[in-house]
LOMARPA-337231 format. One record per residue (C-alpha): residue number from 1; x, y, z. Coordinates in steps of 0.5 Angstrom, whole numbers. Example, Ala and Ser with C-alpha at 12.3 -4.5 7.8 and 13.67 -1.06 7.14 Angstrom:
   i    c1    c2    c3
   1    25    -9    16
   2    27    -2    14
END
This chain:
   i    c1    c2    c3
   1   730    12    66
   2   732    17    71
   3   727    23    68
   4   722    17    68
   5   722    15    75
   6   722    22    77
   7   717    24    73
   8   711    18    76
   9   714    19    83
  10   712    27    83
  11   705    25    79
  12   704    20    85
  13   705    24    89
  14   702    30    87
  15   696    26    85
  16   695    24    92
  17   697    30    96
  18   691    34    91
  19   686    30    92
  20   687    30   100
  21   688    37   101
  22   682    38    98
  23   677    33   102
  24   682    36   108
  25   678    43   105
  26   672    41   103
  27   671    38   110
  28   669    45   113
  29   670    51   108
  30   663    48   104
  31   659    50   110
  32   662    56   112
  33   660    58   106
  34   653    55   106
  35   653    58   113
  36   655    65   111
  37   650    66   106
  38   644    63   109
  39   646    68   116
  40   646    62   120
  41   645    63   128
  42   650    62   132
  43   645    59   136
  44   638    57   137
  45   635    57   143
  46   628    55   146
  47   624    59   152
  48   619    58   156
  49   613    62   154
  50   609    62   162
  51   616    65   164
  52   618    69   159
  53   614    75   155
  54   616    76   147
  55   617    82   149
  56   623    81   155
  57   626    75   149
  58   626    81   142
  59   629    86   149
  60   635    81   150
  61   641    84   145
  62   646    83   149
  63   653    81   145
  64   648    81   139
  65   649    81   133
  66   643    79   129
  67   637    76   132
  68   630    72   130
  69   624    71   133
  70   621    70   138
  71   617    64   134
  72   612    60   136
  73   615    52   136
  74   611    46   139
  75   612    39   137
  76   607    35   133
  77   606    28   131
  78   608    26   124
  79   603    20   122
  80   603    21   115
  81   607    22   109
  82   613    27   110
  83   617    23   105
  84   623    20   107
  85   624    18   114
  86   622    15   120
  87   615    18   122
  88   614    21   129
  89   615    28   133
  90   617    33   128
  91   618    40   131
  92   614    45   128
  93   615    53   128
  94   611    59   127
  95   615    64   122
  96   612    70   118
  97   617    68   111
  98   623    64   109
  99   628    70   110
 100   630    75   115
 101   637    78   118
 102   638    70   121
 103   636    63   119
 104   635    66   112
 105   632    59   109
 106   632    56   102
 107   626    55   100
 108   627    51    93
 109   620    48    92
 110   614    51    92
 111   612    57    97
 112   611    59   104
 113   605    57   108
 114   600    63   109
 115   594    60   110
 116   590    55   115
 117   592    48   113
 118   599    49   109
 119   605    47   112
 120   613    47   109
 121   617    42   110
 122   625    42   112
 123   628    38   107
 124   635    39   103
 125   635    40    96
 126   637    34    91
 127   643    34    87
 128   643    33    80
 129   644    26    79
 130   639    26    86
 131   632    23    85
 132   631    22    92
 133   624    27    93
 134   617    28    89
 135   618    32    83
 136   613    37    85
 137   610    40    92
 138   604    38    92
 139   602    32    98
 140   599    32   104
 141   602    30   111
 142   598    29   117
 143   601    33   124
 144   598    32   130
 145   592    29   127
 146   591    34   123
 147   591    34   115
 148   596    39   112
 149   597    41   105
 150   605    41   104
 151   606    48    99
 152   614    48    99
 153   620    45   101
 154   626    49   104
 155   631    48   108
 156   635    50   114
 157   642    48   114
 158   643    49   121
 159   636    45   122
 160   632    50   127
 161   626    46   125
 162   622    40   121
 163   616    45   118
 164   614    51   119
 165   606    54   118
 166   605    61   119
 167   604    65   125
 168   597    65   125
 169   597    57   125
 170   601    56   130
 171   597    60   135
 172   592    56   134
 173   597    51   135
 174   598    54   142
 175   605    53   142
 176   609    51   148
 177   615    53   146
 178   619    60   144
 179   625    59   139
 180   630    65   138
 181   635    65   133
 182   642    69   135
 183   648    71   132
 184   654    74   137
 185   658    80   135
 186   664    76   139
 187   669    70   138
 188   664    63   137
 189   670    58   134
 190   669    53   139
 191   662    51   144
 192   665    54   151
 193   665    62   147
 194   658    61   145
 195   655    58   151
 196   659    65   154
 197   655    69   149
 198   649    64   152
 199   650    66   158
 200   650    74   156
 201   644    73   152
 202   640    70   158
 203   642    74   164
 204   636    77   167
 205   632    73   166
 206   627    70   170
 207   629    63   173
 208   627    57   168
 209   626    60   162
 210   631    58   158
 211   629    51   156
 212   635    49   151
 213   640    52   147
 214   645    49   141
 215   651    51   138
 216   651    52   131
 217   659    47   131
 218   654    42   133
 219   651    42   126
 220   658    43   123
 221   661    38   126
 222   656    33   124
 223   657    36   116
 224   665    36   117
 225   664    29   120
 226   661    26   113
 227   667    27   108
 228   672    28   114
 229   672    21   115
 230   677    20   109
 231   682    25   111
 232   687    22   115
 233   687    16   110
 234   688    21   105
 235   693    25   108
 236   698    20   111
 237   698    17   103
 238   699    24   101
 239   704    24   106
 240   708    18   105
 241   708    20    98
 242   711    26    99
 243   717    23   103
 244   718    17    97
 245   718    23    92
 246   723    27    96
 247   727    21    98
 248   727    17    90
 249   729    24    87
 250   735    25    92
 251   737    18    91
 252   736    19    83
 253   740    25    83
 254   745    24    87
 255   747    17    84
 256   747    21    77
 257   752    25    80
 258   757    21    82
 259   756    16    77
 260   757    22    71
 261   764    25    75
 262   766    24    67
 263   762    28    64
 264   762    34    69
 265   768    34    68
 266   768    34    60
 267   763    40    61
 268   768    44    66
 269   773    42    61
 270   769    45    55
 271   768    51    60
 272   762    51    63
 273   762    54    70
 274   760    51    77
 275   754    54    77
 276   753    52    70
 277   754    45    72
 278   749    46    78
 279   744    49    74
 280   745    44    69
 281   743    38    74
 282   737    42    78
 283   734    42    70
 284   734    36    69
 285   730    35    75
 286   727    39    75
 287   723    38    67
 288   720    32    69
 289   718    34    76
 290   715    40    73
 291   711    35    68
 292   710    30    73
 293   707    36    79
 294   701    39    72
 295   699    32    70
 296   698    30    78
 297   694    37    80
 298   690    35    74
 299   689    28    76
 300   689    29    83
 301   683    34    82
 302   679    30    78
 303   680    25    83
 304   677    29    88
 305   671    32    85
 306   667    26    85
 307   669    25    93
 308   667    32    95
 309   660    31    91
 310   658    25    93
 311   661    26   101
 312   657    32   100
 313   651    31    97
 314   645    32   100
 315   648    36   106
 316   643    42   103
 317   650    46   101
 318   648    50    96
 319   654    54    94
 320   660    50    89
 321   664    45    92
 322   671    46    88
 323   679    44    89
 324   681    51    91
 325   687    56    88
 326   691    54    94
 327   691    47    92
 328   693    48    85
 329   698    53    88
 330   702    47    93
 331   701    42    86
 332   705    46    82
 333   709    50    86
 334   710    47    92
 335   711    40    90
 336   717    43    84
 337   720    47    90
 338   720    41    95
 339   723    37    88
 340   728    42    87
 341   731    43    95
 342   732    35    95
 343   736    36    88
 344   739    42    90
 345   744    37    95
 346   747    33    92
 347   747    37    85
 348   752    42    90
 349   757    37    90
 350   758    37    83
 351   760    45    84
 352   766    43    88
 353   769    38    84
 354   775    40    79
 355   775    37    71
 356   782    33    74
 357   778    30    79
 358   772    29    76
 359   775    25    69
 360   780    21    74
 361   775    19    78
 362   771    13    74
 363   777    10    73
 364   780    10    80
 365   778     5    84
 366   775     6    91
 367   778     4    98
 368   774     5   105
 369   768     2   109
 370   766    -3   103
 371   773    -6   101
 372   774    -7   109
 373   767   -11   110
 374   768   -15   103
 375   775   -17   107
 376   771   -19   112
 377   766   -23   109
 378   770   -27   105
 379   772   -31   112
 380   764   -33   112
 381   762   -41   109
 382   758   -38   104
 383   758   -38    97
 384   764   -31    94
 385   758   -30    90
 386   754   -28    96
 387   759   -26   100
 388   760   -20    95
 389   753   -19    95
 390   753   -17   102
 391   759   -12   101
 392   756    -8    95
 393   751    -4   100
 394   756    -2   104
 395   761     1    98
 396   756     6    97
 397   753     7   104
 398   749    14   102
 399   745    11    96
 400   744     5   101
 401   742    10   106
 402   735    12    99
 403   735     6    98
 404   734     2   105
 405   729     9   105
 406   725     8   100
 407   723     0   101
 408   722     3   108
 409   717     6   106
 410   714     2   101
 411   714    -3   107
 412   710     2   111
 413   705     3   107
 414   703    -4   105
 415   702    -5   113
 416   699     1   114
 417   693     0   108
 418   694    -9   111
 419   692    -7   117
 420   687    -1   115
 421   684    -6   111
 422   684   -13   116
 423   681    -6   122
 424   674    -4   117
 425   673   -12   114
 426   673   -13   122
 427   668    -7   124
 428   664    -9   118
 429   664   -16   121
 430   662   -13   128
 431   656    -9   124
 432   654   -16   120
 433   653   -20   126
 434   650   -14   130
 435   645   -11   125
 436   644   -19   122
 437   645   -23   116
 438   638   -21   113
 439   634   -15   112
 440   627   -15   112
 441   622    -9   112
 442   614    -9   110
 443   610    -6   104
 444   606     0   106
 445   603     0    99
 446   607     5    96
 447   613     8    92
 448   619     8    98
 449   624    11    98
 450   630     8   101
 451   634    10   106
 452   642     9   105
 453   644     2   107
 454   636     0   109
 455   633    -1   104
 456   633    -3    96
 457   629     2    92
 458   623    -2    90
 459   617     0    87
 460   609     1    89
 461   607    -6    90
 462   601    -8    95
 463   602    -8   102
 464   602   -13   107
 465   595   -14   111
 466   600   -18   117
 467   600   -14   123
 468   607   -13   126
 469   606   -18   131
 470   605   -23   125
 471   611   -20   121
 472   614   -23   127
 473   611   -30   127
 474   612   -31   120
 475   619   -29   120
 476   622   -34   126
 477   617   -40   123
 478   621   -41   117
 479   627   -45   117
 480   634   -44   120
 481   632   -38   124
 482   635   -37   130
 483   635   -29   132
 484   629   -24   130
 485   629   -17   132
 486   624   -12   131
 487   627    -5   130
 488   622     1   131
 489   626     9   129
 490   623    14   132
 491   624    21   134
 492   622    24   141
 493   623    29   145
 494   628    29   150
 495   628    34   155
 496   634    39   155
 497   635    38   147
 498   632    43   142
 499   632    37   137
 500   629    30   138
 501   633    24   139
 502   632    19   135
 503   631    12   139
 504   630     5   137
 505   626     1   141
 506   628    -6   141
 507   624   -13   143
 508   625   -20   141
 509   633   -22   141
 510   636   -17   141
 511   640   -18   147
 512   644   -24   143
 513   644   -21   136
 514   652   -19   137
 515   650   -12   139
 516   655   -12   145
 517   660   -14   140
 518   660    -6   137
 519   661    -3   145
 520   666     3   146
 521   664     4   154
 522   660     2   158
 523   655    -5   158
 524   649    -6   154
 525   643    -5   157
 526   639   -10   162
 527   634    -7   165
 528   628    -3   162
 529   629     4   165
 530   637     4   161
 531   639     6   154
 532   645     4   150
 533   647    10   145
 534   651    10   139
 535   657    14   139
 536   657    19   135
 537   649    21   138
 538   653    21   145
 539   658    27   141
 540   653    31   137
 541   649    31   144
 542   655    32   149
 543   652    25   153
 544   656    21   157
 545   656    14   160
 546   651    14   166
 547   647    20   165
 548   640    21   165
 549   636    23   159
 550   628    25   159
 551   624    22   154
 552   617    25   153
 553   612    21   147
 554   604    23   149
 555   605    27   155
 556   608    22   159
 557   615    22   161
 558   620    17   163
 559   628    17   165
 560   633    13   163
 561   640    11   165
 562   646    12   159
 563   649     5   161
 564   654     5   155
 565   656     6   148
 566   657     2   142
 567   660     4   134
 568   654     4   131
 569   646     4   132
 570   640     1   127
 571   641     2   121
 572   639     9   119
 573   640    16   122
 574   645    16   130
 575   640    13   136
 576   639    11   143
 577   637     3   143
 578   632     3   149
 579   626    -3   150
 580   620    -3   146
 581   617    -3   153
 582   619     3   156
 583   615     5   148
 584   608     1   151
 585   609     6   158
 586   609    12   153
 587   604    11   148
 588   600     5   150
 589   595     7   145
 590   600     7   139
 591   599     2   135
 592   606     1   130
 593   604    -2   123
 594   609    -7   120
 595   611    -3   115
 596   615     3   120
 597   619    -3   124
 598   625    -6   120
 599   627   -13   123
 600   634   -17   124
 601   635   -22   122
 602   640   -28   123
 603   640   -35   121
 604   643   -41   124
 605   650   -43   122
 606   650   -46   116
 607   644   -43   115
 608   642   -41   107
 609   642   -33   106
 610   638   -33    99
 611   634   -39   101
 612   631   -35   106
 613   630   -28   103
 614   626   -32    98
 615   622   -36   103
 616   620   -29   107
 617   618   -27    99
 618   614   -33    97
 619   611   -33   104
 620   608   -25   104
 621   610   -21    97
 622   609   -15   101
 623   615   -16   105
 624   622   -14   103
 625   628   -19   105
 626   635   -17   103
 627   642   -20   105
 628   645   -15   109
 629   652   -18   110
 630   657   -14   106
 631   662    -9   106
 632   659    -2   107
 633   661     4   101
 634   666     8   106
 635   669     0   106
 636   669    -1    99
 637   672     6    98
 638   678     7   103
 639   680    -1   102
 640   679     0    94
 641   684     7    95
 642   689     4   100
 643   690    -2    96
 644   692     2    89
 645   696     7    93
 646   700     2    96
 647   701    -1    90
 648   704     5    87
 649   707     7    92
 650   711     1    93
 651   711     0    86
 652   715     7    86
 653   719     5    92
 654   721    -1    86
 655   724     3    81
 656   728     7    86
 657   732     0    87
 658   732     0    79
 659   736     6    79
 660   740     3    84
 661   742    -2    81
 662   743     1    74
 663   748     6    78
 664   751     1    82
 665   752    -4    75
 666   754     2    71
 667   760     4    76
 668   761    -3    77
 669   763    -5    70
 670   770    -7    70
 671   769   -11    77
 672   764   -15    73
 673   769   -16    67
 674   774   -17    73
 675   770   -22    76
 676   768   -26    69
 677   775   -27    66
 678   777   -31    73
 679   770   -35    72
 680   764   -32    75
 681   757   -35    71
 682   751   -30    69
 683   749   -34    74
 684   752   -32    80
 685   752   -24    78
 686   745   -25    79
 687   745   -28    86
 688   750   -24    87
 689   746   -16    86
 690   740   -21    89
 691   743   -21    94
 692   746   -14    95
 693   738   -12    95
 694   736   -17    99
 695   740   -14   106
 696   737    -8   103
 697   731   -10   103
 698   731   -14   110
 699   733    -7   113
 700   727    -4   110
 701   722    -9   112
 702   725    -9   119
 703   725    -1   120
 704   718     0   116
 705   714    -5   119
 706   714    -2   126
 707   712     5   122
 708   706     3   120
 709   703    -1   125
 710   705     5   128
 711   701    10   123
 712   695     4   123
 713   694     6   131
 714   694    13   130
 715   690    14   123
 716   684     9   125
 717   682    12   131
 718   683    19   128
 719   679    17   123
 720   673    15   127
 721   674    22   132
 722   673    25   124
 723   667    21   123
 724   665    23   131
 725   664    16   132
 726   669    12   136
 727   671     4   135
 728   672    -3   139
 729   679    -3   141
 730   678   -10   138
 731   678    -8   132
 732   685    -5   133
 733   688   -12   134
 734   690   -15   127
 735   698   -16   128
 736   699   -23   128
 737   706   -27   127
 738   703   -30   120
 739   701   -23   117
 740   707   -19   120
 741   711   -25   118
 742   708   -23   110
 743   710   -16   112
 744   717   -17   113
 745   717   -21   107
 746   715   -16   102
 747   720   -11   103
 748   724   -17   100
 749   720   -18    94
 750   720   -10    93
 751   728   -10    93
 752   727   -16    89
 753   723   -14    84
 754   727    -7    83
 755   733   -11    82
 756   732   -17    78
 757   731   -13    70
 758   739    -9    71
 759   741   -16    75
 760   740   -19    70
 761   743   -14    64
 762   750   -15    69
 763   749   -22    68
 764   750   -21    60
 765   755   -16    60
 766   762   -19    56
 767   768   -18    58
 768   770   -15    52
 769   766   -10    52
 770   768    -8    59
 771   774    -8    57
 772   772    -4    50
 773   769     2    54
 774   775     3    59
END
């Protein structure tokens, strides 16, 4: 029994260390990686030509490691084709090839331009279970106007551009930009270090000339932010497992000492040393740990390799993303070392006791502390069968001390994973009541193909003859709608970004859709000329609420006001929400097809989700209508993986109170047959090693409940900063007395449940055999 809780508690414990060690390295050695081997620029950096010649930008090498370009770069319309993604401003750049000392694109789809009329798109190659891109690089695209003959498809991983054409084309284009790529010789770990190279790079140059500048973190925190996300959760389990681990093998180890006083000192009489004696004990450990610490490397790395290829796929990280050789190290090495350190304590003690002490110790009964209190108790008008019940932890205070631990927490990871649990349903709620309960996105009569949470992937089918407007009519003329909000996604420039900032514009009833609800700072938008920008945008680009930001569309601009932050934007890429008026004012003759907006929709209450998406088909078969209203894959995932270590985990804490038991039943023997022959039934024993664990099971619930409320406030909201999102504090608010009173409760029922099979083993012992084995 022993050998088998220390064995499945270091194989839990090792599984969930592995897998979060992993994603803890995955969420930014892949990149790295990737970065390295492309040359990627430290930064990318866009100039005015009319202030600036190429020959002064090829002249600045100050601090300069490697540089690129200057390239040709002008912003074009994107109205057609392309693949997936909203359509709008791509930014285009003029290069001679792929490779070169920076930027060394991955051209892994047909060839580079070289012609007039040929273009290469930006976009990362598909996994293999991907079948999100064209088999082949033919198509076409239309830029500007303009009809291109896509002949490749490469990719930049720090994303310098959207398409490239030759030198050539982009003269003929007329650039209105120039881009440099630069790599610094000096320190560029953090955004000031490589704003200081910047600032070397650009001095003596004419005033105006530098446009924009992007640090390459900004892609790597963008990259590192997809599958970092599940670090803190995973790394508190792995944690938490740790801790039960060392606490479970201490609490084993220690009790199989004392309560093998006898046979130590049968091995000492037979002539074993104390250091024989030590040894005997650290290897008894340390076999099933060592078992236990193989199989859970082994489990744990099968485990995360799923996490990191899906957390990865799509990035564009075209270099293996693998559990490195230092995790197997701490899963086989350090786990068993930490195993053996907590084993090493206790198993000491077993060095000091002479053979006397140790044969003579099972049979002398113990006086102190627990005698003293069971004297106390028996004044109380409870039943003797409780009242000793409540004395037995004290007998043992050390062992209660493991024990009282281990349900903590045991206690500690159910709140945690409850209230993780109750914040991401909240969040998702949030999500559902903004975004609506029903999705719905015209045909554009071809094969789409979907983006994630958007659209279900569907086949060619006819495309809808309706005009946006009309889309519109016919969604709040059906039955029991209440809300309509048309979302159109569009990248535009923003001046003093080097890359587009996706906007939606929004009309209709947007103001009351719920969108308020998702606000981390600020207010939602009243006014035509304010923005709400979603949280991790307003990261990615440094952006802070009441700032301004300049969107030109068409040579015309306007300026907006940064009036708030919410959680979460449309669904899709990150973005800024603006008024679908502030987009008439931009481009007045841009006439929006029904198959690029994506509307929200939200019902009356009561209102049926499936009679309307069926109306909406019947109505027109060329519009897309699906319920919106369910948990996201992240939810599903990290509520999934709480709930199953916490079961384990609690499940470990229950066989660290089974071991108690059992120890505490064994030494306890001839009480029990004591006890027994003066009229105590199978019915009290029972009651009365209930009650012992309860009271540790109480103080667990007690102690265990504050922990992870308080690990619940700290790991969500750095979860959130992993993602580079930042959460509601409402969200936060999930401790109410029902659910804290049903906390309180299970470390109970862990004590309870780890106690009632050895209970009632006592129960059935026979005077008789008590009396035989004394």
């Amino acid at each position: 029994m022993q050998t088998f809780v220390i064995g499945l508690v270091v194989l839990l414990s090792t599984t969930t260390i592995v897998v979060a060690l992993a994603l803890l390295e995955a969420s930014s050695a892949p990149f790295d990686r990737a970065f390295a081997r492309q040359q990627g620029p430290h930064a990318i950096v866009v100039y005015d030509p009319s202030k600036v010649t190429d020959a002064q930008l090829a002249g600045q090498r100050t601090g300069v490691t490697a540089a690129a370009g200057p390239f040709g770069q002008i912003t074009l319309d994107l109205t057609d084709g392309g693949g997936p993604g909203p359509q709008g401003p791509l930014t285009v750049v003029g290069r001679a090839d792929p490779g070169g000392s920076v930027d060394r694109l991955n051209l892994w789809q047909g060839r580079w331009p070289t012609a007039p009329g040929e273009v290469v798109l930006n976009q990362p190659e598909p996994g293999a279970d991907s079948s999100g891109f064209p088999p082949d690089s033919s198509g076409e695209v239309t830029l500007g106007g303009k009809r291109y003959t896509v002949v490749g498809r490469a990719h930049s991983l720090s994303q310098t551009a959207d398409a490239w054409v030759s030198p050539e084309q982009m003269t003929a284009l007329h650039p209105t930009s120039a881009q440099m790529l630069y790599r610094f010789t000096g320190d560029v770990s953090t955004k000031p270090a490589v704003h200081a190279d910047l600032a070397a790079v650009a001095a003596g140059l004419p005033a105006g000339a530098l446009i924009a500048a992007q640090p390459y973190l900004v892609v790597k925190e963008k990259v590192a932010s997809d599958i970092g996300v599940y670090v803190p959760f995973l790394a508190t389990f792995g944690v938490l497992g740790l801790i039960v681990a060392v606490v479970i093998v201490g609490n084993v180890v220690s009790g199989a000492v004392v309560s093998s006083f006898r046979h130590i000192g049968i091995l000492k009489a037979l002539g074993f040393t104390p250091r024989q004696v030590v040894a005997v004990y650290l290897v008894m450990v340390s076999v099933p740990a060592l078992i236990g610490c193989v199989l859970g490397t082994v489990a744990g790395t099968l485990a995360a390799q799923p996490l990191l290829s899906d957390g990865f796929e799509g990035l564009g990280l075209d270099v293996g993303i693998n559990v490195g050789v230092w995790i197997w190290v701490a899963g086989l090495v350090g786990v068993p070392a930490l195993v053996a350190l907590a084993a090493f304590v206790p198993a000491v003690r077993a060095h000091r006791l002479s053979a006397a002490e140790a044969i003579s110790a099972g049979s002398s009964p113990r006086a102190g502390h627990g005698t003293r209190i069971q004297r106390r108790l028996a004044g109380v008008r409870l039943s003797r069968a409780v009242t000793l019940g409540l004395g037995l932890p004290f007998a043992r205070p050390g062992r209660t001390v493991f024990t009282v631990v281990a349900v903590l927490l045991g206690v500690t990871t159910a709140t945690f994973a409850t209230g993780l649990a109750d914040t991401l349903t909240r969040i998702s709620t949030i999500e559902d009541r903004a975004s609506g309960q029903i999705g719905v996105r015209p045909s554009d009569g071809r094969t789409r193909i979907a983006p994630e949470g958007q659209l279900p992937p569907t086949g060619p089918q006819a495309a809808t003859t309706r005009t946006d407007a009309q889309v519109e009519q016919l969604l709040r003329g059906l039955p029991d709608v209440a809300r309509v909000t048309p979302v159109f996604k569009l990248p535009v420039p923003t001046i003093g970004q080097t890359q587009p900032l996706t906007v939606n514009f929004v009309r209709g009833d947007y103001s009351s859709m719920g969108y308020q609800d998702e606000l981390t700072a600020g207010r939602w938008m009243t006014r035509v000329d304010e923005t709400v920008v979603s949280s991790e945008l307003m990261r990615e680009r440094g952006l802070k609420v009441g700032g301004k930001l300049t969107l030109e569309l068409g040579g015309r601009r306007t300026v907006l006001t940064v009036i708030g932050e919410t959680m979460d934007g449309a669904p899709g890429p990150p973005g800024m929400f603006v008024d679908w008026r502030v987009l008439t004012d931009l481009a007045p003759d841009r006439a929006v097809k029904p198959d690029e907006v994506y509307y929200q929709v939200q019902l009356k209450r009561g209102g049926d989700v499936a009679a309307y998406v069926a109306a909406v088909k019947a109505a027109d078969p060329a519009i897309d209508a699906w319920d919106t209203s369910q948990l996201s894959d992240f939810a599903v995932t990290v509520i999934g993986f709480s709930s199953v270590l916490s079961l384990l985990l609690s499940t470990v804490a229950a066989l660290g109170v089974f071991n108690t038991v059992v120890l505490n039943v064994r030494e306890r023997r001839r009480d029990l047959g004591m006890l027994k022959s003066i009229g105590m039934t199978p019915r009290q024993v029972v009651t009365m090693v209930l009650t012992s664990m309860a009271v540790v099971g109480v103080a667990g619930g007690v102690l265990g409940i504050p922990l992870g409320i308080v690990a619940h406030r700290y790991i969500v909201p750095t979860a959130a900063d992993a993602a580079q999102v930042a959460i509601p504090h409402s969200v936060l608010e999930v401790w109410q007395a029902p659910t804290l009173a049903l906390m309180a409760l299970a470390g109970v029922v862990i004590a309870l449940l780890g106690a009632l099979v050895p209970a009632r083993g006592a129960a059935r012992l026979t005077i008789a055999e008590v009396l035989h084995n004394e």
